[in-house]
C-alpha positions as CSV (number, residue, x, y, z in Angstrom):
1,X,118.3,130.3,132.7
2,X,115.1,130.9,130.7
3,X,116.6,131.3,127.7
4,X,117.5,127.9,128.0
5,X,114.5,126.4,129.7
6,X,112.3,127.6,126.4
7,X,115.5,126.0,124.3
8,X,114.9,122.6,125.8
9,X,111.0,122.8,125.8
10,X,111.1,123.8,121.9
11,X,113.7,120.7,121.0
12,X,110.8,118.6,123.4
13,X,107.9,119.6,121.5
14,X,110.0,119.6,117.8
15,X,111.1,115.8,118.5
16,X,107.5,114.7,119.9
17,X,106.0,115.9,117.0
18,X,109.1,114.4,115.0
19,X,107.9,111.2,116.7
20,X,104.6,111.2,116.4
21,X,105.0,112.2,112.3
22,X,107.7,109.3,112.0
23,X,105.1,106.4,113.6
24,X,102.8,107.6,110.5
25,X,105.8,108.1,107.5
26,X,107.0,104.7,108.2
27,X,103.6,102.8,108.1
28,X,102.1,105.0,105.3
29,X,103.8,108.0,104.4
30,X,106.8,106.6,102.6
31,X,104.9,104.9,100.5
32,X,103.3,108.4,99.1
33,X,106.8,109.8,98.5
34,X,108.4,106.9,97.0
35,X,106.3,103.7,95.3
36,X,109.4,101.4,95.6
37,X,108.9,101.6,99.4
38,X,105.9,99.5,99.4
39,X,107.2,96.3,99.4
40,X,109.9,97.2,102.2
41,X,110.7,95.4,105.2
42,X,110.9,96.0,108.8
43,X,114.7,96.9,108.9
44,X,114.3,99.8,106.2
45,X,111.7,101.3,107.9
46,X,113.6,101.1,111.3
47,X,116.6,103.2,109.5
48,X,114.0,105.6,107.9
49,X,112.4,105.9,111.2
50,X,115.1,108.4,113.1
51,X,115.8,110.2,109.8
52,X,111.8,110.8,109.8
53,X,112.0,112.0,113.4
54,X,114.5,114.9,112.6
55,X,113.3,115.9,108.8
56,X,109.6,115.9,110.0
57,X,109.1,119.2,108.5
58,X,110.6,118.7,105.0
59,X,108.5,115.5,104.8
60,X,105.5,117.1,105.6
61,X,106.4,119.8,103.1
62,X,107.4,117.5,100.6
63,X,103.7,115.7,101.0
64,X,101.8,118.6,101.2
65,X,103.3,119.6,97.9
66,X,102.8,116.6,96.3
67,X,106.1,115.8,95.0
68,X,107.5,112.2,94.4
69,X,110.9,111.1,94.6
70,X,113.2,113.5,92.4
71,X,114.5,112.3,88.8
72,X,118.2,111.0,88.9
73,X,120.1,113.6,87.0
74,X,123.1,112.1,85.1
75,X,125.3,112.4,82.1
76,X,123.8,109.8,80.5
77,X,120.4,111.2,81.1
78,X,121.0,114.7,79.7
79,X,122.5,113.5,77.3
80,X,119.8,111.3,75.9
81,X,117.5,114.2,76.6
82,X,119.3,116.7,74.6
83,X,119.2,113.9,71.6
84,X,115.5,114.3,71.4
C-alpha cells in the first residue's frame, strides 16, 4: 500500500508541476521554441496546452538548451545540400 501511495503522490506533484510549466509555455514559452507560434490563436494553444502538461520536462530541457524548432530533413533538402 505504500508503494502505491508514493506512486500517486509522485504522478500529483509531476502533473502540478506539468500544470503549472504549461500556464507559462502557452503564454510565452512557445514562442521561444518556435517563432511561427507568435501570431497563434486561442485554439492552438488550448491543444498545445495538455501536450505541455505531460512533456514538461523535455520543454524545459529543450529551453534550457536553447534549441529552436529542428530543421525538416527531406530528400529534396539533402539533396540540394550535397549540390553545394
Amino acid at each position: 500500500m505504500l508503494l502505491a501511495e508514493i506512486i500517486v503522490y509522485a504522478v500529483e506533484i509531476y502533473l502540478a508541476i506539468g500544470v503549472l510549466f504549461a500556464f507559462w509555455f502557452v503564454i510565452s514559452g512557445v514562442n521561444k521554441l518556435d517563432e511561427s507560434a507568435k501570431d497563434s490563436g486561442f485554439g492552438f494553444r488550448l491543444i498545445i496546452f495538455f501536450g505541455a502538461v505531460a512533456f514538461w520536462i523535455l520543454l524545459t530541457w529543450r529551453l534550457l538548451k536553447g534549441k529552436k524548432r529542428p530543421t525538416e530533413q527531406t530528400a529534396h533538402r539533402q539533396k540540394s545540400l550535397e549540390a553545394k
